[in-house]
HTML snippet that shows the backbone in 3Dmol.js (N, CA, C, O; Angstrom):
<script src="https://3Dmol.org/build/3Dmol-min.js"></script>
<div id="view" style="width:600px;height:400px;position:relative"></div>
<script>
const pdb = `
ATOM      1  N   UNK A   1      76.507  82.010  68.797  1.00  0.00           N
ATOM      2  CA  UNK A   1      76.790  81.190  69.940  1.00  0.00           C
ATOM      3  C   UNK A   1      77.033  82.108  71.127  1.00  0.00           C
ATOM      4  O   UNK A   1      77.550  83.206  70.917  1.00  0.00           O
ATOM      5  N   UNK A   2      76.763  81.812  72.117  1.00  0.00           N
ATOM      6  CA  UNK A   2      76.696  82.401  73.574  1.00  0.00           C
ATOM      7  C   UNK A   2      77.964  81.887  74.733  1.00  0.00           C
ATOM      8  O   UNK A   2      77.807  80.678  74.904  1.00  0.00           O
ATOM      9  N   UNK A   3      78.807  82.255  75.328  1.00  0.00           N
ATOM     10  CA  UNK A   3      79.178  82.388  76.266  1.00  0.00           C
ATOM     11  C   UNK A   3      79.032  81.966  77.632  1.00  0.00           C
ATOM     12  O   UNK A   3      78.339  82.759  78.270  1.00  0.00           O
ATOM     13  N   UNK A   4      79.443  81.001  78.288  1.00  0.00           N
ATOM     14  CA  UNK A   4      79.611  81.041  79.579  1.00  0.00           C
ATOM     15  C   UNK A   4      80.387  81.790  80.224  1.00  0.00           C
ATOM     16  O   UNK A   4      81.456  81.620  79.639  1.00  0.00           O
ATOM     17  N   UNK A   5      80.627  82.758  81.326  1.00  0.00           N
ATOM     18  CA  UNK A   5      81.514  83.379  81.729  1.00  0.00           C
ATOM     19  C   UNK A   5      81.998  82.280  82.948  1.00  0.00           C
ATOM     20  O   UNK A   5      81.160  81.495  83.395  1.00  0.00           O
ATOM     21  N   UNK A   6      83.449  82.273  83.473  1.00  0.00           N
ATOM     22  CA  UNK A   6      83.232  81.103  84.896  1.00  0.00           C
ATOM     23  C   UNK A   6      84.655  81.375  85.017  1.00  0.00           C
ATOM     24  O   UNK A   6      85.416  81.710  84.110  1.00  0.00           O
ATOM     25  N   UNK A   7      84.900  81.208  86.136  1.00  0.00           N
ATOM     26  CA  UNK A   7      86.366  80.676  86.832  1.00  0.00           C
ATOM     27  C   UNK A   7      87.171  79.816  86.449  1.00  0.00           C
ATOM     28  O   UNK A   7      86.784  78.648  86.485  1.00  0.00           O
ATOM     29  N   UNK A   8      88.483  80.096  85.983  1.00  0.00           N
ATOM     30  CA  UNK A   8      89.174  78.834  86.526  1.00  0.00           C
ATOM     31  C   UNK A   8      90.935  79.399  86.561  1.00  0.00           C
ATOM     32  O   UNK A   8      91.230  80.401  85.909  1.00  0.00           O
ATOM     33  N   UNK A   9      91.686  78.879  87.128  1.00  0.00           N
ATOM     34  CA  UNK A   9      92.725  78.939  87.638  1.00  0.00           C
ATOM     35  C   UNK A   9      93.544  79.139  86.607  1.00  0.00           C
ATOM     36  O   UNK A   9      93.587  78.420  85.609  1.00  0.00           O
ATOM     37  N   UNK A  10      94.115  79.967  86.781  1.00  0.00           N
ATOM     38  CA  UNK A  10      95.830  80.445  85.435  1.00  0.00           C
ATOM     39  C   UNK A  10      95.161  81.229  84.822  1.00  0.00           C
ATOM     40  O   UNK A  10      95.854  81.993  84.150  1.00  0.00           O
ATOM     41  N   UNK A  11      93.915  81.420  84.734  1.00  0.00           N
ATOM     42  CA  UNK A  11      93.552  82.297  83.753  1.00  0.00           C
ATOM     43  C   UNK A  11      92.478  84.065  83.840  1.00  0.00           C
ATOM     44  O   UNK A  11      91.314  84.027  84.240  1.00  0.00           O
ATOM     45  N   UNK A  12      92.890  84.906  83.568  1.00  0.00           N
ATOM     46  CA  UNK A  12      92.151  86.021  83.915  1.00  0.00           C
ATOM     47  C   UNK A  12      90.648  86.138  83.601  1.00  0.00           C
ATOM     48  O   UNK A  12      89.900  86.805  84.316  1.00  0.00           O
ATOM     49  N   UNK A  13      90.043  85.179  82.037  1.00  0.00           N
ATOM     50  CA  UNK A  13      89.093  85.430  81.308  1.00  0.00           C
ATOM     51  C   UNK A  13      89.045  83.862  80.984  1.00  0.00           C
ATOM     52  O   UNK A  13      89.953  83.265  80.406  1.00  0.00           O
ATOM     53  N   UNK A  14      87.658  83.186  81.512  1.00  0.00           N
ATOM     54  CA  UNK A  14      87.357  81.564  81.044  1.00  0.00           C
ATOM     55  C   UNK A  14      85.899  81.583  81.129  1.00  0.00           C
ATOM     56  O   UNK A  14      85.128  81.509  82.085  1.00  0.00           O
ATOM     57  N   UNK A  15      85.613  81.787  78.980  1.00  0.00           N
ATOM     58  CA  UNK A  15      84.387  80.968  79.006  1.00  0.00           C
ATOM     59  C   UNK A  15      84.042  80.229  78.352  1.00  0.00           C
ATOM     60  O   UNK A  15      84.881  80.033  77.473  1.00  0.00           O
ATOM     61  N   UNK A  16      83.096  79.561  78.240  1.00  0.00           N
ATOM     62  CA  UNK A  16      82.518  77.957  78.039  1.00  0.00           C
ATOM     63  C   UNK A  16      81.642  78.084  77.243  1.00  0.00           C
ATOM     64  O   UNK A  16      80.853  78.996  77.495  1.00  0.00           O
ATOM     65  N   UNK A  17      81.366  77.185  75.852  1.00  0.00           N
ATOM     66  CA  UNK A  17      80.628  77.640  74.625  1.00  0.00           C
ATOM     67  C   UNK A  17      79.603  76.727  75.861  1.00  0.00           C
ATOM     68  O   UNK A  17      80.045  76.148  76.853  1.00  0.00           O
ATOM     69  N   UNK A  18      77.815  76.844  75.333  1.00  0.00           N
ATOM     70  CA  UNK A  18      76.780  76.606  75.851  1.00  0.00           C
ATOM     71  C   UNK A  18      77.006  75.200  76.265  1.00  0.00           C
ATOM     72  O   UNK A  18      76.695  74.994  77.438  1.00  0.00           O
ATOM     73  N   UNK A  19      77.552  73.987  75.491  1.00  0.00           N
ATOM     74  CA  UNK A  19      77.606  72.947  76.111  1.00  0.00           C
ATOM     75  C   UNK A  19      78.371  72.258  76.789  1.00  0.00           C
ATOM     76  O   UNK A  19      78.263  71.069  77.087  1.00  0.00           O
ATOM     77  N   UNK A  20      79.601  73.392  77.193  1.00  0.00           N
ATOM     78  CA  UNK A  20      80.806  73.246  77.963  1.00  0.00           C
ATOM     79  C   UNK A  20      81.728  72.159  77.552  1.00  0.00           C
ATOM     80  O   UNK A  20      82.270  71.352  78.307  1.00  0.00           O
ATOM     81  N   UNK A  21      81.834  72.234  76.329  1.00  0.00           N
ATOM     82  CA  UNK A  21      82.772  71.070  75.579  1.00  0.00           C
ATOM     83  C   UNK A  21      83.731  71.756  75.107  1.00  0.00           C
ATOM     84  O   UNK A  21      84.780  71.176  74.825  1.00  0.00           O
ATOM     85  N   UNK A  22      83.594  73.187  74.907  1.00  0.00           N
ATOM     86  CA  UNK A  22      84.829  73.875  74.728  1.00  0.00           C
ATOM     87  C   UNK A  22      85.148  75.418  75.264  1.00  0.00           C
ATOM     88  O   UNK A  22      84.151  76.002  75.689  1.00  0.00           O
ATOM     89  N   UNK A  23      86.007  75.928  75.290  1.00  0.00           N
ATOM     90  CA  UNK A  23      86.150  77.504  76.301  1.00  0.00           C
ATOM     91  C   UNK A  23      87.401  77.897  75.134  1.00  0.00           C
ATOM     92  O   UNK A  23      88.013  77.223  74.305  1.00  0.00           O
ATOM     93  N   UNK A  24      87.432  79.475  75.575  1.00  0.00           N
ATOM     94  CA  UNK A  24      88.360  80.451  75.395  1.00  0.00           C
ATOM     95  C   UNK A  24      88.669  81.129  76.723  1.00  0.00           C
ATOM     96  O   UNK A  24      87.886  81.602  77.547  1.00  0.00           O
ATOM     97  N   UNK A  25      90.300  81.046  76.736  1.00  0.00           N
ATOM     98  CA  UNK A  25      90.934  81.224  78.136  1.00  0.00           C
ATOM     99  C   UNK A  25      91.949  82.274  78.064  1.00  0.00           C
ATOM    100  O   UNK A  25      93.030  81.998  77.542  1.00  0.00           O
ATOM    101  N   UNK A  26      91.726  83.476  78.538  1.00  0.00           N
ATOM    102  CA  UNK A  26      92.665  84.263  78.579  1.00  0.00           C
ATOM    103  C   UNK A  26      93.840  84.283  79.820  1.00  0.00           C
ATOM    104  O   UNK A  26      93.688  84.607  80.997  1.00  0.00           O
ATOM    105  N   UNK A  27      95.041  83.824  79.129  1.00  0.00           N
ATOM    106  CA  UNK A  27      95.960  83.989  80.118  1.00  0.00           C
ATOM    107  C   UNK A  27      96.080  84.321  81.527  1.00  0.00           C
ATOM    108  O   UNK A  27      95.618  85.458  81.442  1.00  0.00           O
ATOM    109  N   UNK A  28      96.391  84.165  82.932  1.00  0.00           N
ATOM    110  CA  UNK A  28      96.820  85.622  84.019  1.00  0.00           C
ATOM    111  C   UNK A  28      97.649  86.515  83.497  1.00  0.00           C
ATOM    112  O   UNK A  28      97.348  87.683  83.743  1.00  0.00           O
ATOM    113  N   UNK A  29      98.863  86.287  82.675  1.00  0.00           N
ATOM    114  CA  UNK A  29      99.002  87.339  81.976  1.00  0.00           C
ATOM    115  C   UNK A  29      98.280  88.470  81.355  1.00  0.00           C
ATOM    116  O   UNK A  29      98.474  89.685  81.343  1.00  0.00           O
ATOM    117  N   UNK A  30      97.596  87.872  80.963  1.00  0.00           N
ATOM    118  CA  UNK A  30      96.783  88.467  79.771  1.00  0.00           C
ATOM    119  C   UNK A  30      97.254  88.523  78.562  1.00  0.00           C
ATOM    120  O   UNK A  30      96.536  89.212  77.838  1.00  0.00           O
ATOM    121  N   UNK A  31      98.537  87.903  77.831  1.00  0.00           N
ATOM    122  CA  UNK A  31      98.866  87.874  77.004  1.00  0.00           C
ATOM    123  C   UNK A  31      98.915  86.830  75.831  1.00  0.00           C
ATOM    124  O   UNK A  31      99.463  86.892  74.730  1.00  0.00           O
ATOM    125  N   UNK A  32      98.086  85.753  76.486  1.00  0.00           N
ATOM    126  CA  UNK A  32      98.277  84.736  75.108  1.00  0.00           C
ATOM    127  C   UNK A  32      96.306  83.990  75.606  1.00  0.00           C
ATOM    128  O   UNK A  32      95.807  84.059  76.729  1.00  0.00           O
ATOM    129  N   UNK A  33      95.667  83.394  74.394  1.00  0.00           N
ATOM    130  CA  UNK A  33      94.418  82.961  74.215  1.00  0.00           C
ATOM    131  C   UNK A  33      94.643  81.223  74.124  1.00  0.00           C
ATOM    132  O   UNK A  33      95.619  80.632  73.662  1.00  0.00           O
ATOM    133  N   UNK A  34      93.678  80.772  74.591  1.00  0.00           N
ATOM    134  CA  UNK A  34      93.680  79.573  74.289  1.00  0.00           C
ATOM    135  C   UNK A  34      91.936  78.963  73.961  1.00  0.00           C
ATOM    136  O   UNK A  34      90.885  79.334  74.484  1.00  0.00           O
ATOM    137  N   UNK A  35      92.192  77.859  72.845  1.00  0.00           N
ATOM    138  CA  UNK A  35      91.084  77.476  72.468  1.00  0.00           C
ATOM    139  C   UNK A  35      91.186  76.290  72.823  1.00  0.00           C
ATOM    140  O   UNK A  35      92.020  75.549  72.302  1.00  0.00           O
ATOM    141  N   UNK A  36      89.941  75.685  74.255  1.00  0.00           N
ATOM    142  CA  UNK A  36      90.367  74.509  74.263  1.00  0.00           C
ATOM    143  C   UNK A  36      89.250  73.742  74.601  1.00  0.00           C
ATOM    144  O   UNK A  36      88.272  74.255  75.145  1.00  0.00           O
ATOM    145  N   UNK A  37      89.348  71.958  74.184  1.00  0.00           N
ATOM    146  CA  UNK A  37      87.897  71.320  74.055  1.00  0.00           C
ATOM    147  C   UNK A  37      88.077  70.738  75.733  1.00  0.00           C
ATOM    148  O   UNK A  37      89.122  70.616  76.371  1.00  0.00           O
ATOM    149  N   UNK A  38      86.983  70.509  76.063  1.00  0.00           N
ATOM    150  CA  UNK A  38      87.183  68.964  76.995  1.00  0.00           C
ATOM    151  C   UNK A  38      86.820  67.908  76.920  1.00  0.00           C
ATOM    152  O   UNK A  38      85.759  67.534  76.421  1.00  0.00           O
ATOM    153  N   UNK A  39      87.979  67.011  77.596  1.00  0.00           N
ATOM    154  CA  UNK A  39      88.114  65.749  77.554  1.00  0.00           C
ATOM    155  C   UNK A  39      88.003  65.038  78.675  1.00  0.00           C
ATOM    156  O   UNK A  39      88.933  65.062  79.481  1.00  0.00           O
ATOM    157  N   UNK A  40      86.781  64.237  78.940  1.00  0.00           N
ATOM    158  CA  UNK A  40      86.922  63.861  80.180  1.00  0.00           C
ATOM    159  C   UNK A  40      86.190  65.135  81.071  1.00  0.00           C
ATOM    160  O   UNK A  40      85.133  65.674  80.744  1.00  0.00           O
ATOM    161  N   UNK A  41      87.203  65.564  82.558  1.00  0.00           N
ATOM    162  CA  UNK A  41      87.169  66.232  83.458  1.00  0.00           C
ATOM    163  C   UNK A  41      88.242  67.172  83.208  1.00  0.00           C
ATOM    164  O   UNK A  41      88.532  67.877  84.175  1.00  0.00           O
ATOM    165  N   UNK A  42      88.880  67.347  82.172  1.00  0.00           N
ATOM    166  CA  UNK A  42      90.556  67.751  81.667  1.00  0.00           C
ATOM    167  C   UNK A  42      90.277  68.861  80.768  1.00  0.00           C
ATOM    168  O   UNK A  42      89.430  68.270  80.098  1.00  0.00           O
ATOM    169  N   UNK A  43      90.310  69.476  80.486  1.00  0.00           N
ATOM    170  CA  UNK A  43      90.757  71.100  79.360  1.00  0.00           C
ATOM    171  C   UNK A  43      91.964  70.537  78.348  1.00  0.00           C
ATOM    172  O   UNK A  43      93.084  70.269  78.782  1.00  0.00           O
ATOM    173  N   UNK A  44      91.750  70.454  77.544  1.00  0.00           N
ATOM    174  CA  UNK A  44      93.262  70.300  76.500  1.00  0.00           C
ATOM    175  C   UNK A  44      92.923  71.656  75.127  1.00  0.00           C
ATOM    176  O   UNK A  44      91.962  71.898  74.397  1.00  0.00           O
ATOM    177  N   UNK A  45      94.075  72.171  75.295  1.00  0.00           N
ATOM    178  CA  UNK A  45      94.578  73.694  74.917  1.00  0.00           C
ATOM    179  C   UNK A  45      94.606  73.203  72.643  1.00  0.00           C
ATOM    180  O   UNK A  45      95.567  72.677  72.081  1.00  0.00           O
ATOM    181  N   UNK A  46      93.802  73.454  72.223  1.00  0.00           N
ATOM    182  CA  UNK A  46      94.024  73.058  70.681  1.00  0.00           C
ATOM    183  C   UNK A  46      94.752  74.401  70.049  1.00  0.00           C
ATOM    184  O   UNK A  46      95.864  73.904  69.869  1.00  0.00           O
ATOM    185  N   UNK A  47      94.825  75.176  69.788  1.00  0.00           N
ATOM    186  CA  UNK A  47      95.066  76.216  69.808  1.00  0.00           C
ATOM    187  C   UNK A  47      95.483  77.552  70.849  1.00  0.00           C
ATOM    188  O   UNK A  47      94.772  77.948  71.772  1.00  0.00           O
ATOM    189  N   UNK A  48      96.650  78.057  70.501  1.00  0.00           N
ATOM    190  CA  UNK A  48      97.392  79.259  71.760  1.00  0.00           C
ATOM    191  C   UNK A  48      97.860  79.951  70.877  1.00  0.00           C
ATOM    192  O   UNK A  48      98.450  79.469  69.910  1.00  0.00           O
ATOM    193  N   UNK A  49      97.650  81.400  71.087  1.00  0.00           N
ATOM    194  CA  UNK A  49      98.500  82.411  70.057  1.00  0.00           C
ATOM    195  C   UNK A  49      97.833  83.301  71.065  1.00  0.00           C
ATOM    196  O   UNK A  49      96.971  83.103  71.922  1.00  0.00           O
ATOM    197  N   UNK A  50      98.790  84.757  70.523  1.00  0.00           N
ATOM    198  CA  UNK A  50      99.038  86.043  71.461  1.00  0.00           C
ATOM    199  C   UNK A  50      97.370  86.730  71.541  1.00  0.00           C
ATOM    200  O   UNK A  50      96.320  86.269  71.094  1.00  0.00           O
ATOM    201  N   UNK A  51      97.542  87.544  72.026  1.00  0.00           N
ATOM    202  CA  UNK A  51      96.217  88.341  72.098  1.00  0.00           C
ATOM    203  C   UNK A  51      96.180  89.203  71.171  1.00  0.00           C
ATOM    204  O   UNK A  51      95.173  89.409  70.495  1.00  0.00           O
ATOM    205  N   UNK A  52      97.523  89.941  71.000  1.00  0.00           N
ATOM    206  CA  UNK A  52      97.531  90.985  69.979  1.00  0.00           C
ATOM    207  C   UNK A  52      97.331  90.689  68.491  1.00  0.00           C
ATOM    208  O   UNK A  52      96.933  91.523  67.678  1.00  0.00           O
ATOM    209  N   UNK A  53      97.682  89.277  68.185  1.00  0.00           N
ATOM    210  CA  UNK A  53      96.697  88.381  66.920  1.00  0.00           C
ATOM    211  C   UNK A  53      95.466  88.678  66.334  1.00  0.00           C
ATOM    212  O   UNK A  53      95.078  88.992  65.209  1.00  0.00           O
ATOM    213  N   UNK A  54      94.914  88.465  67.547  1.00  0.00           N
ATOM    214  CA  UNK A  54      93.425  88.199  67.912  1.00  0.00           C
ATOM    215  C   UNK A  54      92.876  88.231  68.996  1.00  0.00           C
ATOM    216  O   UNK A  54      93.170  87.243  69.669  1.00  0.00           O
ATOM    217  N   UNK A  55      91.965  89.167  69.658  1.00  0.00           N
ATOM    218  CA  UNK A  55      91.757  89.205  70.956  1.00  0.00           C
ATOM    219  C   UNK A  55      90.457  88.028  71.740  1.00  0.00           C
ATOM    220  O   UNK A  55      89.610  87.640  70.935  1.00  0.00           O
ATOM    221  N   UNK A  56      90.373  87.723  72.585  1.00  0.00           N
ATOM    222  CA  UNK A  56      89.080  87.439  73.159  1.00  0.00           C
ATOM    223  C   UNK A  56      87.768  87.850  72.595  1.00  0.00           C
ATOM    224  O   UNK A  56      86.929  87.158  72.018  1.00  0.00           O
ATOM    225  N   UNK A  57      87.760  89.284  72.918  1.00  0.00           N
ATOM    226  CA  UNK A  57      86.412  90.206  72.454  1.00  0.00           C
ATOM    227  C   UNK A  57      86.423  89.919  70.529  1.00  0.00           C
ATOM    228  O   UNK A  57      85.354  89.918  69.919  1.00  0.00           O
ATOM    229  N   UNK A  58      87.922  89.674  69.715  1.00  0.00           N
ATOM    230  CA  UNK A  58      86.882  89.673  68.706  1.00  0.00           C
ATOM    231  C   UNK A  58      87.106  88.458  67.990  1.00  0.00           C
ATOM    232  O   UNK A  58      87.221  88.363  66.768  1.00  0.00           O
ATOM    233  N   UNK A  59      87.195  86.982  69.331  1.00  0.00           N
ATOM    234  CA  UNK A  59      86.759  85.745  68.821  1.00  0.00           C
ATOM    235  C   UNK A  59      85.374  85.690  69.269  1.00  0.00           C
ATOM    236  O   UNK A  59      84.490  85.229  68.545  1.00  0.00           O
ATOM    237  N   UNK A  60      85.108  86.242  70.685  1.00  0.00           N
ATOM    238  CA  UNK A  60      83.692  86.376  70.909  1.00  0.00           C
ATOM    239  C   UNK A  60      82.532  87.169  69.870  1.00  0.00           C
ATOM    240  O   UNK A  60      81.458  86.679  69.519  1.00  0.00           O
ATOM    241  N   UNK A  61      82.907  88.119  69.604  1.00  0.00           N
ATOM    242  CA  UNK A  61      82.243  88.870  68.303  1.00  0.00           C
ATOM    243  C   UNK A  61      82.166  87.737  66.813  1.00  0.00           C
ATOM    244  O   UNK A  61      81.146  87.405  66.210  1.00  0.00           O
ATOM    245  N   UNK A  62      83.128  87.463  66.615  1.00  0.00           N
ATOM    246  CA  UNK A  62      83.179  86.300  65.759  1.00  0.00           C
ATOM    247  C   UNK A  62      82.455  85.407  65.561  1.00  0.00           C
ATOM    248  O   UNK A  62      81.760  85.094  64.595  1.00  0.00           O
ATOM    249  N   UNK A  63      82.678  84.856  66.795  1.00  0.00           N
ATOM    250  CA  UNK A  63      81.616  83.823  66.820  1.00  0.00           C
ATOM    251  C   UNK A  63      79.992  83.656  67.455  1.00  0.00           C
ATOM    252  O   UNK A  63      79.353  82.647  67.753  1.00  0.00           O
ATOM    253  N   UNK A  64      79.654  85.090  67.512  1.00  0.00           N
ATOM    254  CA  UNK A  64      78.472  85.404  67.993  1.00  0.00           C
ATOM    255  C   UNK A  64      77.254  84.861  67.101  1.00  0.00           C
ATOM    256  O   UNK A  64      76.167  84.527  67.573  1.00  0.00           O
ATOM    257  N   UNK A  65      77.599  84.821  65.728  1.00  0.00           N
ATOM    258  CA  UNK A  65      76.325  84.793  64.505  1.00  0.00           C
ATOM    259  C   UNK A  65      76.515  83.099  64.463  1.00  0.00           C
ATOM    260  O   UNK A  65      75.690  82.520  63.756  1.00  0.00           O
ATOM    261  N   UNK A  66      77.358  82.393  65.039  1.00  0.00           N
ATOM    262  CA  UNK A  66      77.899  81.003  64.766  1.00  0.00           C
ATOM    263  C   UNK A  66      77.001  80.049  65.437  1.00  0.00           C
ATOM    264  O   UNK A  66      77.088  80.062  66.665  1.00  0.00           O
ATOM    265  N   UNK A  67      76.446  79.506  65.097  1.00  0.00           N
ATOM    266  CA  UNK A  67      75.944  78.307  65.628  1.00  0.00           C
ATOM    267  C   UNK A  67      77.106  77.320  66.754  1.00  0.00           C
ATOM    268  O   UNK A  67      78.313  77.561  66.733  1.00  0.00           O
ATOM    269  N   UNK A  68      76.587  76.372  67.558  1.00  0.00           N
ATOM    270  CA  UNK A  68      78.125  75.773  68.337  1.00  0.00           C
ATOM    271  C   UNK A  68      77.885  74.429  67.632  1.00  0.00           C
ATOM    272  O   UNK A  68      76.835  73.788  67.669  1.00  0.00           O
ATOM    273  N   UNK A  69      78.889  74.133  67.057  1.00  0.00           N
ATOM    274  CA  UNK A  69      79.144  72.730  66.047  1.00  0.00           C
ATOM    275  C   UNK A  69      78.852  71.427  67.214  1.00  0.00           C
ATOM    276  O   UNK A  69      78.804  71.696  68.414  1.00  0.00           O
ATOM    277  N   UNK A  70      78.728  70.473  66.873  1.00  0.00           N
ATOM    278  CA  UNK A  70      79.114  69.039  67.541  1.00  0.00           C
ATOM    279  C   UNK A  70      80.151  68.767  67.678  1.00  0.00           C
ATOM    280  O   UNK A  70      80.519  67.994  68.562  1.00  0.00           O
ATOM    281  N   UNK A  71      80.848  69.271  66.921  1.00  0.00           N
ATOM    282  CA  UNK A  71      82.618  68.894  66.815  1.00  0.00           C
ATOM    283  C   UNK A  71      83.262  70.447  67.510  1.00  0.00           C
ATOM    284  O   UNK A  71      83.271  71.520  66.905  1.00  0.00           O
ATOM    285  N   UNK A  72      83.719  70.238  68.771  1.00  0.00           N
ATOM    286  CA  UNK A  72      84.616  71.695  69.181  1.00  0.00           C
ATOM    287  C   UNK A  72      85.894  72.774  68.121  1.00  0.00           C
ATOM    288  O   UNK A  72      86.298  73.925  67.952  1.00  0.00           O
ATOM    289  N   UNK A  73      86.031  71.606  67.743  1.00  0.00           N
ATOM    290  CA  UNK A  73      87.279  71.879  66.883  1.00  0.00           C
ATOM    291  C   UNK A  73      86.851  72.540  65.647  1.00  0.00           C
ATOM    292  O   UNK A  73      87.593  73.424  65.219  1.00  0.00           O
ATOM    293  N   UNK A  74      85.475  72.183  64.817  1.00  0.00           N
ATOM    294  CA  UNK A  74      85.225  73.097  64.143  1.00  0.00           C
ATOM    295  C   UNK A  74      85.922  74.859  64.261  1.00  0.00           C
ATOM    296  O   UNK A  74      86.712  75.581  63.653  1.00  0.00           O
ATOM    297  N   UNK A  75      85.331  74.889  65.048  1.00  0.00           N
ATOM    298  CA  UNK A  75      85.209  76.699  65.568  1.00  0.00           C
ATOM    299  C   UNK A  75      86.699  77.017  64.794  1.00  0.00           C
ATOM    300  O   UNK A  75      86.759  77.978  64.027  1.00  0.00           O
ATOM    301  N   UNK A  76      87.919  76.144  65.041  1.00  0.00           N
ATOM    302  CA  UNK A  76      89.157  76.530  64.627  1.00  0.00           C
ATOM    303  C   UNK A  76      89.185  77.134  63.180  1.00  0.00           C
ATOM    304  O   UNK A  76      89.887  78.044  62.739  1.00  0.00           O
ATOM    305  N   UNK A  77      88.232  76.378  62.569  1.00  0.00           N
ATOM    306  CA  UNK A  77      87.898  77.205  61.111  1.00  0.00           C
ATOM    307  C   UNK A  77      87.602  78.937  61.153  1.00  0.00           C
ATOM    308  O   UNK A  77      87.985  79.912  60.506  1.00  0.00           O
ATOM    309  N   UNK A  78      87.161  78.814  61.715  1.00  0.00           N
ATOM    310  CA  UNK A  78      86.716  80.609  62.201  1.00  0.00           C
ATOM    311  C   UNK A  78      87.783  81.441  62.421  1.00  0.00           C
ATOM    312  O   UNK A  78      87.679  82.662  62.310  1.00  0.00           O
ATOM    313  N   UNK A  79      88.852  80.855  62.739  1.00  0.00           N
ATOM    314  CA  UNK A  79      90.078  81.687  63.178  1.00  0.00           C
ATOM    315  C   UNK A  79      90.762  82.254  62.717  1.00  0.00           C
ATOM    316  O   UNK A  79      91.321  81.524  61.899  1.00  0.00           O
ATOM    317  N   UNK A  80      91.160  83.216  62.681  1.00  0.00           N
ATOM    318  CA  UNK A  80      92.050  83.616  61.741  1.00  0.00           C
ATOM    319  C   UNK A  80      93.428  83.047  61.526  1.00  0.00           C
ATOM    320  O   UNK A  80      93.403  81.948  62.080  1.00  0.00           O
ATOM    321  N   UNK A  81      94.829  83.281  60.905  1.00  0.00           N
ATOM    322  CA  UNK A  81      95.989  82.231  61.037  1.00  0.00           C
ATOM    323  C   UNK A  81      96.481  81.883  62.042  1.00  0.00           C
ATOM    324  O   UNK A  81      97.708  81.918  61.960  1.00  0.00           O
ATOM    325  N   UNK A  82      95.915  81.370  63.503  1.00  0.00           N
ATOM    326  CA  UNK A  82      96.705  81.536  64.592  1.00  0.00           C
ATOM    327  C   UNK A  82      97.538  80.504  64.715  1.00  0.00           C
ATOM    328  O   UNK A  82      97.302  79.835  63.710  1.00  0.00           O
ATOM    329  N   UNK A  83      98.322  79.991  65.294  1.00  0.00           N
ATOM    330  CA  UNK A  83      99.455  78.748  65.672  1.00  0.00           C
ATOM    331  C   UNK A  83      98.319  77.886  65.342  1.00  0.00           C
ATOM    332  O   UNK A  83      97.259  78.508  65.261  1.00  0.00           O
ATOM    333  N   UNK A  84      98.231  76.379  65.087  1.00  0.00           N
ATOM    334  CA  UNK A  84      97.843  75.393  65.599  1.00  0.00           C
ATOM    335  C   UNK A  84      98.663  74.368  66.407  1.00  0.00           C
ATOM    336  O   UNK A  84      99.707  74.037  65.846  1.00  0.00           O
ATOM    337  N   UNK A  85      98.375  73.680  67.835  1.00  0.00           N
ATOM    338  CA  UNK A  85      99.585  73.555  68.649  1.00  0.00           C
ATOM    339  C   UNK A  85      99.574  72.301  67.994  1.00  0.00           C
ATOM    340  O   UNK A  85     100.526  71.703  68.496  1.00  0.00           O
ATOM    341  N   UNK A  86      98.854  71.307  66.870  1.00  0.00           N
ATOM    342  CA  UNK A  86      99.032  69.992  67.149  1.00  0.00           C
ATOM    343  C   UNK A  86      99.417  69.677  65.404  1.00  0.00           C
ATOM    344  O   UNK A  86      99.688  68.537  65.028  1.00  0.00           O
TER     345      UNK A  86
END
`;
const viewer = $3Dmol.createViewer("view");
viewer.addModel(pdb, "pdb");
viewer.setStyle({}, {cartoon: {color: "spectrum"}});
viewer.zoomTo();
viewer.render();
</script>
């Protein structure tokens, strides 16, 4: 699966799996990740845990050989033990 790179506010690092139904958002900190689908016009955060967990670069590496599911939430399978917020 491929990457959108893009902007968005609070966050240092936001990109968008190919059909923009879901992103990985690195903090302005830079210290915590978020995996999140959209809903609507809205971002909702399914997953947040530290960077030092698991970084950006190697959920992106991760999920490079991955196909992008129909279901966003799949991908959470891929993860290693991180929080789940729900």
């Amino acid at each position: 699966m491929n990457f959108v790179t893009t902007k968005r506010e609070g966050y240092s690092f936001f990109a968008t799996t190919p059909s923009g139904r879901a992103a990985v958002g690195l903090t302005g900190d830079q210290k915590r990740l978020h995996w999140l689908v959209r809903s609507g016009t809205t971002w909702e955060t399914l997953r947040d845990w530290p960077v030092e967990e698991f970084s950006h670069t190697d959920l992106l590496l991760r999920l490079g050989s991955v196909d992008e599911p129909a279901d966003p939430a799949e991908i959470l399978g891929h993860l290693p033990g991180v929080r789940d917020l729900h």
